[in-house]
C-alpha positions, 0 to 999 in steps of 0.5 A: 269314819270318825272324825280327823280332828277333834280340836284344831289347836292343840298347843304342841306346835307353840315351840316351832316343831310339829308333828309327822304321820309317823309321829316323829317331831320336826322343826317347822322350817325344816326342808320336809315342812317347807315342802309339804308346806309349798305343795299345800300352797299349789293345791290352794293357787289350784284351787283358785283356778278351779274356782274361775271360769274354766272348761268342764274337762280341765276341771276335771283334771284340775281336780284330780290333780288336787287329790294327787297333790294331798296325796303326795302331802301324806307321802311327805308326812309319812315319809316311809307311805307311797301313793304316786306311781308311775299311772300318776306320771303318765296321766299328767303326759297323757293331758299334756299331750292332749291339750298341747296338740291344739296348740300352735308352736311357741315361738316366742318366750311368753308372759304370765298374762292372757286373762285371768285363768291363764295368769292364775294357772302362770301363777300355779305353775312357778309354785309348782316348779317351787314346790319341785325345789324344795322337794329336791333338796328333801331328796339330797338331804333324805333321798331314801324318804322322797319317791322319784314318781313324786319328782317325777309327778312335779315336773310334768305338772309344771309342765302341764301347767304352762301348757294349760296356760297357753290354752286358757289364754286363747280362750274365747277369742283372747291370746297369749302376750309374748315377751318383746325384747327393749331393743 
């Protein structure tokens, strides 16, 4: 394979537009950049968390979520391309249901904390749901170019990660810090 890019600069940008895989030419801050730009920033938070100290199996999964998520990017450049599908939504399921089965039954509202690897996956988990955001107004402004299964894939994603929040934060004798109501 050759090489992607030659040159990282290129100057066409200059004029606050830049260019899609289809080689159509869009605003920087349009909604189609603003959400291929917020999914780059939740693959960057969970690059983060990967690079803590965290279980081998979680890894794992955190990985190949990353290589989704890059996925769903070229879904959002190329806006007629299609990779997630229906497997991708259900391997996400598949580990929430796995990691949730250890866990107690939330009682409480719980805050971003724990340790460090629990905070950090709170913190890909509010980018996540941003990235949701701005996926759905794509979709109400050009529904035909945004797939359901990358809807789909965010939401449980967010979802997983809470899940895996929770789980981090027990780890190693530590515990999860629940919210206490001022009265």
């Amino acid at each position: 394979m050759g090489y992607r890019l030659s040159k990282i600069y290129t100057r066409t940008g200059d004029n606050g537009s830049t260019g899609l895989g289809d080689g159509r030419r869009v605003e920087k801050d349009s909604p189609r950049i603003e959400a291929i730009g917020t999914v780059d920033e939740l693959n960057s938070v969970l690059g983060i968390l990967r690079a803590q100290e965290i279980p081998d199996d979680d890894e794992r999964l955190l990985a190949r979520i990353q290589h989704r998520l890059f996925d769903l990017g070229g879904e959002l450049a190329m806006p007629s391309h299609r990779v997630l599908t229906d497997d991708s939504v259900s391997e996400l399921e598949q580990a929430l249901d796995r990691i949730n089965q250890e866990l107690p039954p939330l009682q409480e509202f719980i805050l971003p904390a724990g340790n460090l690897a629990a905070a950090s996956c709170h913190h890909a988990r509010s980018v996540c749901r941003r990235a949701e955001r701005r996926l759905l107004t794509l979709a109400h402004q050009e529904e035909e170019t945004v797939s359901p299964h990358a809807l789909a894939y965010l939401n449980r994603l967010s979802d997983l990660l809470f899940v895996l929040a929770r789980a981090l934060a027990r780890r190693h004798g530590g515990a999860e810090v629940y919210w206490q109501r001022d009265g």
